[in-house]
C-alpha positions in Angstrom: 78.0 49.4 -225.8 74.5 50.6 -226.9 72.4 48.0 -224.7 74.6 49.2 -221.5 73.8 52.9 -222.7 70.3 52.3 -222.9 70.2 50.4 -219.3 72.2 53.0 -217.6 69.7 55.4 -219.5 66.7 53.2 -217.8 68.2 52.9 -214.7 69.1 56.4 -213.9 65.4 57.3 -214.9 63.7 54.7 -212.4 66.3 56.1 -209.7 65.2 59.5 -210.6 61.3 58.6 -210.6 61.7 56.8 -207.1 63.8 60.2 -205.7 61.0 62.7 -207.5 58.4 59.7 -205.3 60.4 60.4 -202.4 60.4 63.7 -201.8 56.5 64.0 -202.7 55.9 61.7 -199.8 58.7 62.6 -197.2 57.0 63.8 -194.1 56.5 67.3 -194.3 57.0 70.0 -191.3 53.9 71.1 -189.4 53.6 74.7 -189.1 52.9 75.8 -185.7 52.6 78.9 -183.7 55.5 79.3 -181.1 56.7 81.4 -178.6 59.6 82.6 -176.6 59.9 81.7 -172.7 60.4 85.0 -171.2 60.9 87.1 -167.8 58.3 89.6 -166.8 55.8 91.1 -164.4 52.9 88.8 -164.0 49.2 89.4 -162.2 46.4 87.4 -161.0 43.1 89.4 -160.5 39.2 88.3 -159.9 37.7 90.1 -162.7 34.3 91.1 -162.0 31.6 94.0 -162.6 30.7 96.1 -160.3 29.0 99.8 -158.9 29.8 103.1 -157.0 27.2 103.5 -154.2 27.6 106.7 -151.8 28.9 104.9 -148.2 26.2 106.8 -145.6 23.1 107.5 -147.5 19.9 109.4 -145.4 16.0 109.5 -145.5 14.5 112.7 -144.5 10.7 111.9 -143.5 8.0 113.4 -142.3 8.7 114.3 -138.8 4.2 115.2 -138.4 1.4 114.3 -140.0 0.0 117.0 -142.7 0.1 118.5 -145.9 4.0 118.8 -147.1 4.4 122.0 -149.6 6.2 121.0 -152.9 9.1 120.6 -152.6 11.6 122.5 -154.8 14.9 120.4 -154.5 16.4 118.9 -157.4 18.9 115.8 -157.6 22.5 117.1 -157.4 21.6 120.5 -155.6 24.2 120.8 -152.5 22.7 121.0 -149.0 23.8 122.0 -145.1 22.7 120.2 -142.0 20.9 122.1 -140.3 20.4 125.3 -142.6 19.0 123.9 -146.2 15.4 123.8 -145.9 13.9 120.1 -147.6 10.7 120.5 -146.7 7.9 122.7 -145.1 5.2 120.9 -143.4 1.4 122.0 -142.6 0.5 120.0 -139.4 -2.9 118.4 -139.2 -5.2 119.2 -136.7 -3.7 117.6 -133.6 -5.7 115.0 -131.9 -6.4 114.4 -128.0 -3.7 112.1 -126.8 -5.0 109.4 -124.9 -2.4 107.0 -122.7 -1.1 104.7 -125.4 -0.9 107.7 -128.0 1.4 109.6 -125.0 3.0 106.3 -123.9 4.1 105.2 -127.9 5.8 109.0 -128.1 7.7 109.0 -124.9 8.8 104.9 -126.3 9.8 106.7 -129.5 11.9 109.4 -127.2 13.5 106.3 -125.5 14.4 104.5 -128.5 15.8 107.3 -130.0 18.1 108.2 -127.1 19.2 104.1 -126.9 20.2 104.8 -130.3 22.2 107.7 -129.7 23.5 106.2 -126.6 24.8 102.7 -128.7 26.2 105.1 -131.3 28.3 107.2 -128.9 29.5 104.1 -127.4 30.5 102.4 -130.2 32.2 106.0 -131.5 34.2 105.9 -128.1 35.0 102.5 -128.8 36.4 103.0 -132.3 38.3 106.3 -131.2 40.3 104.1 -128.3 41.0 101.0 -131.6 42.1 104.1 -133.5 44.1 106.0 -130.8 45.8 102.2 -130.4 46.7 102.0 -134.5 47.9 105.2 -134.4 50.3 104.1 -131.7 51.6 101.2 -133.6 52.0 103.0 -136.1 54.2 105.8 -135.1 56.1 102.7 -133.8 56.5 101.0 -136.7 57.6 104.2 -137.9 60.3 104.1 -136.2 60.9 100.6 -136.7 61.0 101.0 -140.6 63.7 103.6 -139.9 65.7 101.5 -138.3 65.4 98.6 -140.5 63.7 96.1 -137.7 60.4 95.6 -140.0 59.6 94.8 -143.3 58.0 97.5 -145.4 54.7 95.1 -145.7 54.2 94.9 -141.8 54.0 98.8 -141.6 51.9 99.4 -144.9 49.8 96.8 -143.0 49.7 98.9 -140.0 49.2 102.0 -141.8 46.1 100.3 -143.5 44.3 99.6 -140.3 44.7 102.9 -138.8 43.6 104.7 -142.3 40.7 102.3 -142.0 39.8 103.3 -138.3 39.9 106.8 -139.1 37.3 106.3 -141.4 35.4 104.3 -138.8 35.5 107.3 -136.4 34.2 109.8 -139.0 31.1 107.1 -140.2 30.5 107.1 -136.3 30.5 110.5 -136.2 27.5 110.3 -138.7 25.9 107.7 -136.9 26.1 110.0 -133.4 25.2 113.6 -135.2 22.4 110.8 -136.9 20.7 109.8 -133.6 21.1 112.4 -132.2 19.1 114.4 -134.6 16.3 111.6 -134.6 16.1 112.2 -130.7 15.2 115.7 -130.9 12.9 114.9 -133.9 11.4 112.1 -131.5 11.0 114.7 -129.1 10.0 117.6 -131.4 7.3 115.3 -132.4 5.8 114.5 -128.5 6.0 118.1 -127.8 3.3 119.1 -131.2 1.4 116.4 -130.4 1.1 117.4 -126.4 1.1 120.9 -127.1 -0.9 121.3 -130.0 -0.3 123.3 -133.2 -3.5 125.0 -133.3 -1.8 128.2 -135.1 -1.2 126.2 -138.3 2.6 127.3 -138.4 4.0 125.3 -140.9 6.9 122.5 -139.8 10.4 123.1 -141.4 12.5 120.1 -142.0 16.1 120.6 -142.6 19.1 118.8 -143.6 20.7 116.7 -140.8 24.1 116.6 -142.8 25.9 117.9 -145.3 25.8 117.0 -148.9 23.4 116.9 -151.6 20.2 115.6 -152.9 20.5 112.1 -154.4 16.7 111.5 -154.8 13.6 113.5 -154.7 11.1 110.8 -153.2 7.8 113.2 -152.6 8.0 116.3 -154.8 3.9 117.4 -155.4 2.1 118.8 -152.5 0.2 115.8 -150.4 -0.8 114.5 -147.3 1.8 112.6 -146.1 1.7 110.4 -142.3 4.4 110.5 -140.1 7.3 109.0 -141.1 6.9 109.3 -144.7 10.1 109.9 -146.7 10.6 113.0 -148.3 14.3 113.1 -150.2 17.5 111.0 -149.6 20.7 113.1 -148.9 24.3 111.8 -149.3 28.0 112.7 -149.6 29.1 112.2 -153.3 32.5 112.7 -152.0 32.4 109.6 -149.9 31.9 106.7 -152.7 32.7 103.4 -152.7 32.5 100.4 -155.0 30.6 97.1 -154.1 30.7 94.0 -156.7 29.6 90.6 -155.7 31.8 88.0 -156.5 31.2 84.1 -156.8 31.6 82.6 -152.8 34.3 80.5 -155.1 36.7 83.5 -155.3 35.4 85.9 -152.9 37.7 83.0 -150.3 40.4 83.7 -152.3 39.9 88.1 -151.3 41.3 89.4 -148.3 40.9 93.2 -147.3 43.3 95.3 -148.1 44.2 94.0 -151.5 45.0 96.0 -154.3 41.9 96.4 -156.8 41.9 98.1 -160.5 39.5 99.9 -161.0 38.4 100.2 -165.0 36.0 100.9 -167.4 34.5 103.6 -165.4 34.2 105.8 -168.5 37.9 107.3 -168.0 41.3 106.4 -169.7 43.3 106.2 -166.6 43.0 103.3 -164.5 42.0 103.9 -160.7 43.3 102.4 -157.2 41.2 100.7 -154.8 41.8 98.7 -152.0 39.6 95.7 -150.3 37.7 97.2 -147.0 35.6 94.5 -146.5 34.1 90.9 -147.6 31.1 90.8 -146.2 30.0 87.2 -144.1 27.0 86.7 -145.7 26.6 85.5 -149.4 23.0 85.2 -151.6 21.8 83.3 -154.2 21.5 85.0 -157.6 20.4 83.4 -160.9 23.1 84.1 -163.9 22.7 85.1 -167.2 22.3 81.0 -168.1 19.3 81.0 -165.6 21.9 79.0 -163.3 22.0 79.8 -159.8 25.3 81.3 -157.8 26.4 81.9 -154.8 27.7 85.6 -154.4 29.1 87.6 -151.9 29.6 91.8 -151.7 32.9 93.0 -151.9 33.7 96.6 -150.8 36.1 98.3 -152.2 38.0 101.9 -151.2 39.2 104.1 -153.8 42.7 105.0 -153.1 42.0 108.3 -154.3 38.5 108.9 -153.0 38.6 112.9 -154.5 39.9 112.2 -158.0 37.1 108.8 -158.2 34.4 111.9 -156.6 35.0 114.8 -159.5 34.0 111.9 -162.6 31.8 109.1 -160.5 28.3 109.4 -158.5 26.3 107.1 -156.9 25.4 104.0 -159.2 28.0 104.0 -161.7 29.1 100.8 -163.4 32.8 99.8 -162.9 35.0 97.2 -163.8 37.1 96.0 -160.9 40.1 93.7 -161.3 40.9 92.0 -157.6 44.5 91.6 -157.6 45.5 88.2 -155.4 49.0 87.5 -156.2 51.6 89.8 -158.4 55.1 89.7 -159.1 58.0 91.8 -160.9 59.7 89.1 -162.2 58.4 85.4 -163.2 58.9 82.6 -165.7 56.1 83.0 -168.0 54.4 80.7 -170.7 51.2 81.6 -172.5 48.6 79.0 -171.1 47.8 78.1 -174.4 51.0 76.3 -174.7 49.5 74.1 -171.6 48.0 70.4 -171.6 47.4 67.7 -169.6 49.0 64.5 -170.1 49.3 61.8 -167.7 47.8 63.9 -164.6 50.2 66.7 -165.4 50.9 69.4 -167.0 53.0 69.1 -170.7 54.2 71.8 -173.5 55.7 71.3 -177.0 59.5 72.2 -176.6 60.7 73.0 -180.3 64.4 71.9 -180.2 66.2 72.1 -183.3 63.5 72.4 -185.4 61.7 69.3 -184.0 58.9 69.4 -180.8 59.9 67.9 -178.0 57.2 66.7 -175.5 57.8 68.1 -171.7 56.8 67.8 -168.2 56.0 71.6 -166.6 55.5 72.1 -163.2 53.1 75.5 -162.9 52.4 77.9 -160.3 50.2 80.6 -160.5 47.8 81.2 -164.2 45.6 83.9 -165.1 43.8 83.8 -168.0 46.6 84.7 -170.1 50.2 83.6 -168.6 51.3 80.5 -166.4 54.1 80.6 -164.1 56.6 77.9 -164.8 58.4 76.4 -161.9 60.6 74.3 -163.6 60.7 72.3 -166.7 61.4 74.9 -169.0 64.6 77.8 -169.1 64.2 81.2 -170.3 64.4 81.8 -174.1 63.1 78.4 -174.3 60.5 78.1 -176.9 57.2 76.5 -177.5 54.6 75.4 -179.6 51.3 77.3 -178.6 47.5 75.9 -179.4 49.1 72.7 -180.1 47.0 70.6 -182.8 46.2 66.7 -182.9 49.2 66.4 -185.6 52.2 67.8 -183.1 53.6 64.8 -181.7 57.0 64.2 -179.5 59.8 64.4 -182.1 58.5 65.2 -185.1 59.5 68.5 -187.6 58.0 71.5 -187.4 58.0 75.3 -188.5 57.1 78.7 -187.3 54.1 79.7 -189.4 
C-alpha cells in the first residue's frame, strides 16, 4: 500500500512538473496595437508651403532725367492715383534733339499707345466672355430652381463668371496703366521738344490707388529716365502662389478647394485654385536634389478678412484639396502592407489575427479608403511587427 502511495506521490509530481513546463513554454499572445474600422469624413490635400504676393503690383519711375527731391513716402502709407504726390523731379538741362533723339520719343509715343490699344481690346474681350457667364448663369439659376442641374454644374458656372469679373477689373488696371504710360510717353516728348529752361520741378503722382509697398530711391540723386522710384500696390487684392512638385501640380485643377493655414491666425482660411500656370522650373531641394515645380495661384475666398491680418510676402501653409467625402470606410494606413502585389491588414478575429486581402481607394497620409475586404467595426492590427503572423493569438496592448 505504501509503494503505490509513494508512486502515485511520484507520478502526480512529474505530471505537475511537465503541466508547470507547459504553461512556461505555451505560446504566449503578442500584444499589438489595434483599431476599429469606422465611417467618417475623409480628405486628400497636396500639402505645400507657400506666400501672399499683392496680384497688380506698379513701378513709378522717372518720367525725365534730373535730380529727384527726397522722397518722403514710407512703406504702408496709402496713396491716390492721380493726387498723392511720389516724387518731385528737377529736370536737367534739356539738350538739342537731333532726328533719332525726336524719332526714339515719338517710337516711345507709339508703343505706348499699342499698349493701350492691346489692353482695351483685350478688356472688350473679357467684358463680352463675362457678359456671356453672366448669362449662363442667370440660366442655370433658373435651372437649379427647377431641379434640371446639379448643384456642381452651377457652382461651376458661378466660378467662371466670379473669375471673369476679376479679369475685367485687372483689365481695367492694365487700360487706366497704359494709358497713363501714353501721356507720360508723351509728357516726356513734349519737355524734351519744348524745353524746361524755367527749372520747374516735375511732379510724379500715383497712377492708382493703394499704398506704398517699397521705397526704391529715397535720398536726393540724379536719376536717368526710367529709373524707379517706389512700387505701389493694392493690399486688398492678395493672393497666394506656392509651387508645387510637376508630380502633383497634374493632379490640381482650378477651382479646387485650398486650406489655407499657418498664416499666423487660429482660424483656417478658404481659397480656391485660379490658375496652374503651363510652365514649370527647376529648383534644387533642401537635399541639394533637383525638382521640377510649378506655381499654383490660389484665391482667397474671403479676399477682405485674408487683407485686415496678411500683406504682401507672408508665409502660408496651403492644403490642396483633390478628393473629399462625408462618408468613407476608413483604415489607418499604418494597418496597410503589401503582400503578394497587394494590399493586406491583420484582421483580429476572436482574439487571433487573421491575414486579409484589402482593396484601397484613395490614402492620405493618415487614412485609406477601403473598398472592400473589410466591414465596419471590423478591427485591426496597426504597425504590424515581424512576429504577427496569420492565425496566431494576440492582445490589445
Amino acid at each position: 500500500m505504501k509503494k503505490l502511495l509513494r508512486r502515485a506521490g511520484t507520478l502526480a509530481l512529474v505530471a505537475a512538473v511537465i503541466g508547470a513546463l507547459v504553461y512556461a513554454f505555451r505560446p504566449q499572445p503578442i500584444p499589438v496595437d489595434i483599431e476599429e474600422i469606422v465611417r467618417g469624413p475623409m480628405r486628400v490635400t497636396i500639402d505645400e508651403e507657400g506666400e501672399t504676393r499683392i496680384r497688380n503690383r506698379f513701378v513709378v519711375s522717372a518720367p525725365v532725367s534730373g535730380r529727384v527731391l527726397r522722397i518722403d513716402l514710407e512703406p504702408g502709407d496709402p496713396v491716390e492715383a492721380g493726387r498723392t504726390v511720389i516724387a518731385s523731379i528737377l529736370p536737367a538741362e534739356p539738350a538739342p534733339l537731333d532726328v533719332r533723339t525726336r524719332a526714339e520719343a515719338l517710337a516711345r509715343v507709339g508703343q505706348a499707345e499699342a499698349t493701350l490699344g492691346r489692353a482695351t481690346a483685350n478688356r472688350a474681350q473679357i467684358t463680352q466672355q463675362l457678359e456671356f457667364a453672366e448669362s449662363q448663369l442667370r440660366r442655370y439659376e433658373d435651372l437649379l430652381e427647377a431641379g434640371l442641374v446639379p448643384r456642381e454644374s452651377f457652382d461651376t458656372v458661378r466660378a467662371e463668371a466670379r473669375t471673369l469679373r476679376e479679369a475685367v477689373n485687372t483689365a481695367d488696371f492694365e487700360v487706366r496703366n497704359a494709358e497713363r504710360a501714353v501721356a507720360v510717353a508723351e509728357a516726356a516728348l513734349v519737355e524734351a521738344g519744348g524745353g524746361a529752361a524755367s527749372g520747374a520741378a516735375v511732379t510724379v503722382r500715383s497712377p492708382v490707388d493703394g499704398v506704398v509697398l517699397r521705397r526704391i530711391r529715397q535720398s536726393e540723386a540724379v536719376v536717368p529716365m526710367g529709373d524707379p522710384l517706389v512700387e505701389i500696390g493694392d493690399v486688398a487684392d492678395i493672393e497666394v502662389v506656392s509651387d508645387l512638385l510637376s508630380a502633383d501640380a497634374v493632379r490640381i485643377n482650378p477651382g479646387d478647394r485650398v486650406l489655407i493655414e499657418e498664416w499666423g491666425g487660429d482660424t483656417v482660411l478658404e481659397g480656391r485654385v485660379r490658375r496652374v500656370e503651363p510652365s514649370g522650373f527647376t529648383r534644387l531641394s533642401a537635399l541639394g536634389v533637383e525638382e521640377q515645380r510649378v506655381n499654383v495661384i490660389i484665391d482667397f475666398v474671403d479676399r477682405e478678412e485674408a487683407a485686415r491680418h496678411m500683406g504682401d510676402g507672408y508665409r502660408v501653409e496651403v492644403r490642396i484639396v483633390t478628393w473629399e467625402t462625408a462618408d468613407a470606410l476608413k483604415i489607418p494606413t499604418g494597418s496597410l502592407f503589401r503582400s503578394e502585389e497587394e494590399w493586406k491588414v491583420f484582421a483580429v478575429v476572436d482574439g487571433h489575427a487573421e491575414e486579409r486581402g484589402v482593396e484601397v481607394g484613395q490614402r492620405n497620409g493618415l487614412e485609406a479608403q477601403v473598398l472592400s475586404g473589410l466591414s465596419e467595426s471590423d478591427r485591426v492590427i496597426t504597425h504590424p511587427s515581424a512576429a504577427v503572423a496569420d492565425g496566431l493569438q494576440v492582445v490589445e496592448q
